[in-house]
KOLBARO-657264 format. One record per residue (C-alpha): x negated, y negated, z; residue in one letter; residue number from 1. Coordinates in steps of 0.05 Angstrom, whole numbers. Each point is the difference from the previous one (the first is absolute). Layout:
N
px:X | py:Y | pz:Z | code:a | pos:NUM $
...
This chain:
300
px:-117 | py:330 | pz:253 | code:x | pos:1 $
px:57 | py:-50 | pz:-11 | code:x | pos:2 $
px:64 | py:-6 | pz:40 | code:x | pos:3 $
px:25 | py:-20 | pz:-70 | code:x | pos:4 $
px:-14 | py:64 | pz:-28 | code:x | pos:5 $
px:39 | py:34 | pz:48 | code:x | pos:6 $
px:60 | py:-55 | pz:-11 | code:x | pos:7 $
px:-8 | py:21 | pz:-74 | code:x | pos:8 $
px:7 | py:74 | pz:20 | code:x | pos:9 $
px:67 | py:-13 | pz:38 | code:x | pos:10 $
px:30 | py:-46 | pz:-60 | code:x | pos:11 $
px:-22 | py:61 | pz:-40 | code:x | pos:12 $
px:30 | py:53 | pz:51 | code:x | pos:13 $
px:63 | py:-41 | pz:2 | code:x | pos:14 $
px:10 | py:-12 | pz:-72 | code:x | pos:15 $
px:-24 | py:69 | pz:-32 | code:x | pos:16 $
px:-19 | py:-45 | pz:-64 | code:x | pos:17 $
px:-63 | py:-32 | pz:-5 | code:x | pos:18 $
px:34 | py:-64 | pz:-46 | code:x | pos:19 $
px:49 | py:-9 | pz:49 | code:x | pos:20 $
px:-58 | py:5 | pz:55 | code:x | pos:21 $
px:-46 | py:-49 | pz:-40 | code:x | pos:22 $
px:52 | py:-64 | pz:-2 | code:x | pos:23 $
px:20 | py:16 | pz:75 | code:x | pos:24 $
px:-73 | py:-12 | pz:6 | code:x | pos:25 $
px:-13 | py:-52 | pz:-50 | code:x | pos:26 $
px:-65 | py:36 | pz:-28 | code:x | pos:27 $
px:-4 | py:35 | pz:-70 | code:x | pos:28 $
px:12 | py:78 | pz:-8 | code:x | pos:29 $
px:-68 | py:16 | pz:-5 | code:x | pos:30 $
px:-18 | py:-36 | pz:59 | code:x | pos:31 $
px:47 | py:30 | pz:38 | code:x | pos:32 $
px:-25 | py:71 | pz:-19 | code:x | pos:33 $
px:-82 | py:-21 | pz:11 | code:x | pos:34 $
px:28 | py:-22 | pz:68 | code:x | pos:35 $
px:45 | py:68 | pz:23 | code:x | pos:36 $
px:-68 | py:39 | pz:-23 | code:x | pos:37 $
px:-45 | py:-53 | pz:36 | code:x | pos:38 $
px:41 | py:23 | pz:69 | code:x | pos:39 $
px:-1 | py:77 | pz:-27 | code:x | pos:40 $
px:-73 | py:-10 | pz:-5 | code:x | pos:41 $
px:-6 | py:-27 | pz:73 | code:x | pos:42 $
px:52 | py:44 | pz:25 | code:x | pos:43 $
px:-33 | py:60 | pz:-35 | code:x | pos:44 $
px:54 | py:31 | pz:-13 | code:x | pos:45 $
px:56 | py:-2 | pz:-57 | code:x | pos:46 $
px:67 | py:-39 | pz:14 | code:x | pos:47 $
px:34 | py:8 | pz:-70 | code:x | pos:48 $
px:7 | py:72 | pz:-33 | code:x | pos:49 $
px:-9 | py:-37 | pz:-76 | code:x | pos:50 $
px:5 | py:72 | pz:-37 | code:x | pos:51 $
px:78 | py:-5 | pz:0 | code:x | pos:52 $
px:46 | py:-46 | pz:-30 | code:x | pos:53 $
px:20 | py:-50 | pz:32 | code:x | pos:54 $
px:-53 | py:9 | pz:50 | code:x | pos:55 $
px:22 | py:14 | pz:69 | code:x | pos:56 $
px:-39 | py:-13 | pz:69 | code:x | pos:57 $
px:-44 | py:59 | pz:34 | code:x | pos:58 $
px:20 | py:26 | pz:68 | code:x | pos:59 $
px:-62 | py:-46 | pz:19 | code:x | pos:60 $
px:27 | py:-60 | pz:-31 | code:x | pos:61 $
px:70 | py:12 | pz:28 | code:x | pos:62 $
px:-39 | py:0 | pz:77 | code:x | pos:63 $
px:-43 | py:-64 | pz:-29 | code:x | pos:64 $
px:67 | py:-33 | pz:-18 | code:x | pos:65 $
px:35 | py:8 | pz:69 | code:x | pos:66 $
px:-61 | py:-20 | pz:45 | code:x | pos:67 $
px:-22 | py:-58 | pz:-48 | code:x | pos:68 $
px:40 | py:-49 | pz:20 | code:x | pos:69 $
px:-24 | py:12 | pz:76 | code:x | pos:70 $
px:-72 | py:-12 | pz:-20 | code:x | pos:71 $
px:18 | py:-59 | pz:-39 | code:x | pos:72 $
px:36 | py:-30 | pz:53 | code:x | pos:73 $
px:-54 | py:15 | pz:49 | code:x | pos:74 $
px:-53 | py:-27 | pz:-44 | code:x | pos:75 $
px:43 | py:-71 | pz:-13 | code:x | pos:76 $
px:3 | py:-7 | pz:84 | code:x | pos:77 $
px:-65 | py:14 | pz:7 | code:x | pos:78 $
px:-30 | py:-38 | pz:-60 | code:x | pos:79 $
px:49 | py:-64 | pz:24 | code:x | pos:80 $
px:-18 | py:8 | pz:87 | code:x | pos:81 $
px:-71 | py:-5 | pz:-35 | code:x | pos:82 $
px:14 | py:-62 | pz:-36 | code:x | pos:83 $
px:36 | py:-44 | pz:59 | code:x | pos:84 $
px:-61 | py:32 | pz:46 | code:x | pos:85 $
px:-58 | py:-27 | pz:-47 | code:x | pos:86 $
px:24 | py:-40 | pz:-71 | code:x | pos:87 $
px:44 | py:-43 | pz:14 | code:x | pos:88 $
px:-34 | py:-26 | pz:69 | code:x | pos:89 $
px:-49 | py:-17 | pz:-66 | code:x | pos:90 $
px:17 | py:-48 | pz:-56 | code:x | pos:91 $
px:-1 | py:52 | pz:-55 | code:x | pos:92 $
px:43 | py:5 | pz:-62 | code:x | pos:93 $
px:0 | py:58 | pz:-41 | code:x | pos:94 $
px:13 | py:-17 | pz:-78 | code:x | pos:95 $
px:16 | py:36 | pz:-64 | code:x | pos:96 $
px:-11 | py:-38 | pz:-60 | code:x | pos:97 $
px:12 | py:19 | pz:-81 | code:x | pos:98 $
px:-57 | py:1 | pz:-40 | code:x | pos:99 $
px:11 | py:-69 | pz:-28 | code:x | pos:100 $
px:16 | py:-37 | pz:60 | code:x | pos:101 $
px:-51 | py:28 | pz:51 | code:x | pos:102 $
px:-61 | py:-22 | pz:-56 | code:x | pos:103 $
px:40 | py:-72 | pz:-15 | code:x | pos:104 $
px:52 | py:-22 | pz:46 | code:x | pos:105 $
px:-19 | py:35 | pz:68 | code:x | pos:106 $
px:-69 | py:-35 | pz:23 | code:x | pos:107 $
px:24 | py:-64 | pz:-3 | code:x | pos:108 $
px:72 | py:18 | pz:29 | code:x | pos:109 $
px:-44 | py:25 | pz:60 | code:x | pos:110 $
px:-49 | py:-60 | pz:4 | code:x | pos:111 $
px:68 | py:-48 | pz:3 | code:x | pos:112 $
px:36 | py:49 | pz:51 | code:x | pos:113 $
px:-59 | py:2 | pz:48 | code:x | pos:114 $
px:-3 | py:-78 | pz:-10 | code:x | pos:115 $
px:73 | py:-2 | pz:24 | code:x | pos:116 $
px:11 | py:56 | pz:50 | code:x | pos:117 $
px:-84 | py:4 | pz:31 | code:x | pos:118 $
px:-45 | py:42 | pz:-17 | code:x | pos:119 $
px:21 | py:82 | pz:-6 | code:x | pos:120 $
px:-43 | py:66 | pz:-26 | code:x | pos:121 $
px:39 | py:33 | pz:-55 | code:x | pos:122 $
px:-5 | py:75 | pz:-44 | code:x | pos:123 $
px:20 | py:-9 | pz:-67 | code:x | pos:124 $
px:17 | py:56 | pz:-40 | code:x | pos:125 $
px:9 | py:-9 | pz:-81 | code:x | pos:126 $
px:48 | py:48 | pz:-33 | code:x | pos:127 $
px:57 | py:-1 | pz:-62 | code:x | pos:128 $
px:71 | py:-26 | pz:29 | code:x | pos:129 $
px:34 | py:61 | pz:5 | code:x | pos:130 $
px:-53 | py:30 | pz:59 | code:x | pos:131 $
px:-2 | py:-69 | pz:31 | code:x | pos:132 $
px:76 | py:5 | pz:4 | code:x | pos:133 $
px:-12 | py:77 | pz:31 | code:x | pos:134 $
px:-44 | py:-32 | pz:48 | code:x | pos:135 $
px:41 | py:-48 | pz:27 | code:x | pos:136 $
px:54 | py:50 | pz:3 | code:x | pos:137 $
px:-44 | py:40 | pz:29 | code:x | pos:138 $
px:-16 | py:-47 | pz:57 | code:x | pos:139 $
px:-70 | py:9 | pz:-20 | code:x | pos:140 $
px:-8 | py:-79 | pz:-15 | code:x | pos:141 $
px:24 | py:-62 | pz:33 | code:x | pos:142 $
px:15 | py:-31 | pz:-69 | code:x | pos:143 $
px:-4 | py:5 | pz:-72 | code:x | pos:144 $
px:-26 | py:-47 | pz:-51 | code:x | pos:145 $
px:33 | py:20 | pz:-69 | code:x | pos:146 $
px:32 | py:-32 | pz:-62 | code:x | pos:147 $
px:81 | py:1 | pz:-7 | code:x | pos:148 $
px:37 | py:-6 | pz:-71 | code:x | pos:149 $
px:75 | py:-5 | pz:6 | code:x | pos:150 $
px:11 | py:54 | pz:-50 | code:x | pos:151 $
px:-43 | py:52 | pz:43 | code:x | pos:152 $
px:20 | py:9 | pz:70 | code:x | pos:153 $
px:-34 | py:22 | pz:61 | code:x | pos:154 $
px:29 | py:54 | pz:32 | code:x | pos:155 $
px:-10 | py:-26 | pz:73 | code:x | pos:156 $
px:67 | py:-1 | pz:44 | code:x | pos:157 $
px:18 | py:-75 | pz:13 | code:x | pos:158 $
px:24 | py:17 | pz:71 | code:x | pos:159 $
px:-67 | py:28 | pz:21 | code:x | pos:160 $
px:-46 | py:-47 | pz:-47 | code:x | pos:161 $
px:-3 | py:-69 | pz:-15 | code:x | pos:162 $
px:-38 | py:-41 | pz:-54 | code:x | pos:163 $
px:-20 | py:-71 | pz:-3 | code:x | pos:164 $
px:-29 | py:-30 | pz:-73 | code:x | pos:165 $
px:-69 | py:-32 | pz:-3 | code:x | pos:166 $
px:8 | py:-26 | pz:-74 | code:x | pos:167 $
px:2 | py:21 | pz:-63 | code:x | pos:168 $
px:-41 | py:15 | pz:-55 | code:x | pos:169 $
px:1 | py:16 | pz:-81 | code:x | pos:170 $
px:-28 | py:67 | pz:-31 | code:x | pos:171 $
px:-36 | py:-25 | pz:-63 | code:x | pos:172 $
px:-17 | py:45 | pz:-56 | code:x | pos:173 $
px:-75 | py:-13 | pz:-23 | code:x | pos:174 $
px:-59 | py:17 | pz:-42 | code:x | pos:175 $
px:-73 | py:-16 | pz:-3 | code:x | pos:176 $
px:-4 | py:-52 | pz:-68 | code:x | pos:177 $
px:-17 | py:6 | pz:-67 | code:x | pos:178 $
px:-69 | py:-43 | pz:-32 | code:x | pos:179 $
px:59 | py:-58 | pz:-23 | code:x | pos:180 $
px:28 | py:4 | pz:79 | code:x | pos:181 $
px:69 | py:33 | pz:-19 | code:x | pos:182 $
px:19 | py:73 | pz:34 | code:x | pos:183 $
px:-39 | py:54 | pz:-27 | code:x | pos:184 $
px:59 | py:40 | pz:20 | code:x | pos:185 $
px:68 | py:-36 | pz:-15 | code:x | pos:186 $
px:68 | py:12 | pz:17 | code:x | pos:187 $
px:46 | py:32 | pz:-33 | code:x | pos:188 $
px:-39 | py:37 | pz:-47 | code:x | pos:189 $
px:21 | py:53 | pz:-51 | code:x | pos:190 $
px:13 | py:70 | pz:-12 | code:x | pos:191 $
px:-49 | py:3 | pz:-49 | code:x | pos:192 $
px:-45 | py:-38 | pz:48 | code:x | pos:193 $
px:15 | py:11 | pz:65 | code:x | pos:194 $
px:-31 | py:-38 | pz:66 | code:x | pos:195 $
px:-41 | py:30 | pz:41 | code:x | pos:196 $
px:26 | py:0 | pz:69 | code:x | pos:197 $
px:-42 | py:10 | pz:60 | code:x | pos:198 $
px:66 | py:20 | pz:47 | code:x | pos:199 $
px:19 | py:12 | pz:73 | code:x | pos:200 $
px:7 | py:69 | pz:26 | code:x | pos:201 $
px:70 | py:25 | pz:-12 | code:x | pos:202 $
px:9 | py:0 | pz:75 | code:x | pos:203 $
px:-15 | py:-71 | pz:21 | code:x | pos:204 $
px:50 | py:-48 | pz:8 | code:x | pos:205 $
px:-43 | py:-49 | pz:-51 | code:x | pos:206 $
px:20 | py:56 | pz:-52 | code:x | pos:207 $
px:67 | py:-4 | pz:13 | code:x | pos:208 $
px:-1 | py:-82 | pz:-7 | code:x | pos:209 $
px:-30 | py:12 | pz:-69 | code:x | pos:210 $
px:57 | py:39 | pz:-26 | code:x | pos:211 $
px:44 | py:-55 | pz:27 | code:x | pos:212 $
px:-32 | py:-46 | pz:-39 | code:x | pos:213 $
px:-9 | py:44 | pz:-73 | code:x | pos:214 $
px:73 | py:25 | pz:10 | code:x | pos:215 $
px:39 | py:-67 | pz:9 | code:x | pos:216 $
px:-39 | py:-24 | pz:-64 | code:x | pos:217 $
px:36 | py:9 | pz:-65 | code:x | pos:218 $
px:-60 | py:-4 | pz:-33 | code:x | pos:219 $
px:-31 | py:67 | pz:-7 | code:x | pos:220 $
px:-67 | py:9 | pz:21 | code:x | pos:221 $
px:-48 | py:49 | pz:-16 | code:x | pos:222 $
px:-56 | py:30 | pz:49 | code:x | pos:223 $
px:-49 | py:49 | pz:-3 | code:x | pos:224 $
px:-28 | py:17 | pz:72 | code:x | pos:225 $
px:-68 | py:9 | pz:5 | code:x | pos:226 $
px:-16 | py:-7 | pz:71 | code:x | pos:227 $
px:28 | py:11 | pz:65 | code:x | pos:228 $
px:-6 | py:-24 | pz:76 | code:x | pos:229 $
px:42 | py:-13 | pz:58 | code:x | pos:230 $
px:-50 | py:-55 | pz:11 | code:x | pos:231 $
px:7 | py:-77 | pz:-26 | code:x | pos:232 $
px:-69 | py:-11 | pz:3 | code:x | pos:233 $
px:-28 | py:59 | pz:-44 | code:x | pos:234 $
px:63 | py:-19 | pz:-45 | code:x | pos:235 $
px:-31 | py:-68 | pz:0 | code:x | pos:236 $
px:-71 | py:20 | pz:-10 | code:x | pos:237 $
px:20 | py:44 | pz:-60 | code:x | pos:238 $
px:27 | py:-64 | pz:-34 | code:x | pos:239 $
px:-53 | py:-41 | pz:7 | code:x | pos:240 $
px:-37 | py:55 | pz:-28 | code:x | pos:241 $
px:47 | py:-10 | pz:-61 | code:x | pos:242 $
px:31 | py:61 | pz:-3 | code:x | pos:243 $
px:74 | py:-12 | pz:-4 | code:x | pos:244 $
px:52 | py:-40 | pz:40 | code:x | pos:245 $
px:25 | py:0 | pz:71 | code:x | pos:246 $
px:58 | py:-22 | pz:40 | code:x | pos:247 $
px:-38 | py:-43 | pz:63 | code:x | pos:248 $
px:18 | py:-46 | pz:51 | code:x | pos:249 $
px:-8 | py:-80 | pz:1 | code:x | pos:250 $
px:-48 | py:8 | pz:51 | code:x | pos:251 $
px:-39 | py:50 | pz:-24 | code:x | pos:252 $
px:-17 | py:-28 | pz:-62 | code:x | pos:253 $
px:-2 | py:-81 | pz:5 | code:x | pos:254 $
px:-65 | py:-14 | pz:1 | code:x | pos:255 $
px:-11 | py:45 | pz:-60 | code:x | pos:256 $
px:51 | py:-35 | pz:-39 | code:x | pos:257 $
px:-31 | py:-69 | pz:18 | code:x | pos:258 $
px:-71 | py:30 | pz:-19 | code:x | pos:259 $
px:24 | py:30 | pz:-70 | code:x | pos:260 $
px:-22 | py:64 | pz:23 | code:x | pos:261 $
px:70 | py:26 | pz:-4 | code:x | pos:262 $
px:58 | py:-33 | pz:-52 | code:x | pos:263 $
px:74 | py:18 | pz:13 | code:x | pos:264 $
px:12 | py:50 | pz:-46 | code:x | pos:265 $
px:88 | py:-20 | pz:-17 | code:x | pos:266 $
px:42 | py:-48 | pz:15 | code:x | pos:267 $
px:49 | py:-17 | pz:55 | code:x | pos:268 $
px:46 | py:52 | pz:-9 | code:x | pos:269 $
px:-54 | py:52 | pz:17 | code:x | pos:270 $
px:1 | py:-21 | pz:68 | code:x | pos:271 $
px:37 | py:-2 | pz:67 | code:x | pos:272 $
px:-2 | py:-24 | pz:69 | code:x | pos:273 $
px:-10 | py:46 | pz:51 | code:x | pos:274 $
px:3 | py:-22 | pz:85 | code:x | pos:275 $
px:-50 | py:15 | pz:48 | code:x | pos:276 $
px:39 | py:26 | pz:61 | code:x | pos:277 $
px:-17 | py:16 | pz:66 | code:x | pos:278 $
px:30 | py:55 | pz:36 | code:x | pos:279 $
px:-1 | py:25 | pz:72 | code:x | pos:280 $
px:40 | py:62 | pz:40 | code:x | pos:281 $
px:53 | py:-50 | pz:47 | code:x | pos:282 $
px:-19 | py:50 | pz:56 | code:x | pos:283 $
px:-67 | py:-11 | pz:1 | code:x | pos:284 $
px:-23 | py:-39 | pz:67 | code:x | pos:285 $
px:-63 | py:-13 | pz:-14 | code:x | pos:286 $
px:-9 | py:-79 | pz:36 | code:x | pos:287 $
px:-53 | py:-25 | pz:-62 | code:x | pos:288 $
px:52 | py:28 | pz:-53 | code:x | pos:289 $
px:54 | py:-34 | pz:38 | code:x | pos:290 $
px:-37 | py:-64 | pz:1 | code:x | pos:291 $
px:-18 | py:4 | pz:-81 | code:x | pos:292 $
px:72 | py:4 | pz:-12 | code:x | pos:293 $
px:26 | py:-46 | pz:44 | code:x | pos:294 $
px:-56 | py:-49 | pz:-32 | code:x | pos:295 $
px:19 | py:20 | pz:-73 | code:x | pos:296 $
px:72 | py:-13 | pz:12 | code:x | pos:297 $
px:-11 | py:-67 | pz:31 | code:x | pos:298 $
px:19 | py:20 | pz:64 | code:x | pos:299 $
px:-63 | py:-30 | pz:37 | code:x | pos:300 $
């Protein structure tokens, strides 16, 4: 069991409307509802009476809704006495990563920390944006590594969060190459022809920074999807493969592009720049996490 299953259960109880409950929560409809019958499960009992319209709570989910915020208070004063009494008298950092950065950007990030700050034992965890902002929300991670585009914000508070910006990097739209070395998918293809486009999940935040770039084109461009994955490196796989084109970072795909295993597959104006941000909870007291960020800013 989760305590964010029961946090989703009390955005549900207060909101009566499971859209309303899912961007309090910043997680998709139907993860919301997998989570309020994951606790149901574990509970064993039902919280929601779903036969009418709108659904209301059962006398057992009306009890669950007053005494959850006890447990979950409980549960955060015990999980933090726990911490101060054993983690942080360790050097130990707890990290959530997207997909692209925790395969790219993250090992070396950590080798040059460690070379900075001494040495420290870490837990990464590798997930889409929008649970790595959950889990930082959550307090269930000391920071987040994640992409930012200016045109898709983060819905983290800026009194209880703060950011700092590692760099920057350029999503690149690519294809494995014909016999003569050109794409053997191209940009912007046809209606009679279209491209076939190995895309994000429509949940991801690298989804989202695809339609950014196809809908400030005036160009039309035509796609046919034939694949699917929250993950850059099956995306990237898939196109190597030669089976359509995909939206990748820089990093991901450099040494491709300098090996001719991958060709960009349109111009300039099928890209953007994303930043790679850093995020932490303010109230987090964690002395190594303190350290990182005094060291990041250029405070030591």
């Amino acid at each position: 069991m989760h305590i964010k299953w029961i946090e989703d259960f009390l955005a549900l109880g207060e909101t009566l409307s499971f859209s309303r409950a899912s961007e309090l929560r910043n997680i998709t409809q139907s993860a919301l509802s997998r989570r309020i019958q994951s606790l149901e499960e574990w509970l064993e009992i039902e919280l929601i009476d779903r036969s009418r319209h709108p659904f209301q709570l059962t006398k057992a989910g009306q009890l669950f809704q007053k005494r959850a915020p006890e447990i979950i208070q409980s549960i955060n004063i015990l999980k933090k006495s726990l911490h101060n009494e054993f983690l942080i008298t360790e050097r130990f950092l707890k990290i959530t990563a997207s997909h692209s950065l925790a395969s790219s950007f993250l090992p070396d990030w950590l080798h040059q920390m460690q070379a900075q700050v001494g040495a420290f034992s870490s837990r990464v965890s590798s997930t889409d944006v929008r649970s790595a902002v959950s889990s930082l929300a959550a307090n269930d991670t000391d920071i987040i590594l994640c992409y930012y585009h200016p045109q898709i914000p983060l819905l983290l508070d800026a009194m209880q969060f703060d950011f700092i910006t590692l760099g920057s990097e350029t999503m690149l739209p690519v294809s494995a190459p014909n016999q003569t070395g050109h794409p053997r998918h191209a940009l912007p293809g046809d209606k009679r022809h279209p491209v076939s486009y190995l895309s994000y999940s429509e949940e991801t935040f690298m989804h989202r920074v695809v339609n950014v770039i196809l809908s400030r084109n005036e160009q039309p461009c035509h796609l046919n999807t034939c694949y699917e994955s929250a993950v850059s490196l099956l995306l990237k796989k898939m196109a190597q493969l030669g089976h359509g084109i995909a939206w990748l970072p820089e990093s991901l795909v450099q040494e491709d592009l300098a090996a001719g295993s991958l060709v960009l597959a349109g111009g300039a104006q099928w890209t953007t720049k994303v930043e790679i941000r850093i995020y932490r909870a303010k109230s987090n007291i964690n002395p190594l996490l303190q350290q990182i960020w005094s060291t990041l800013a250029g405070k030591e």
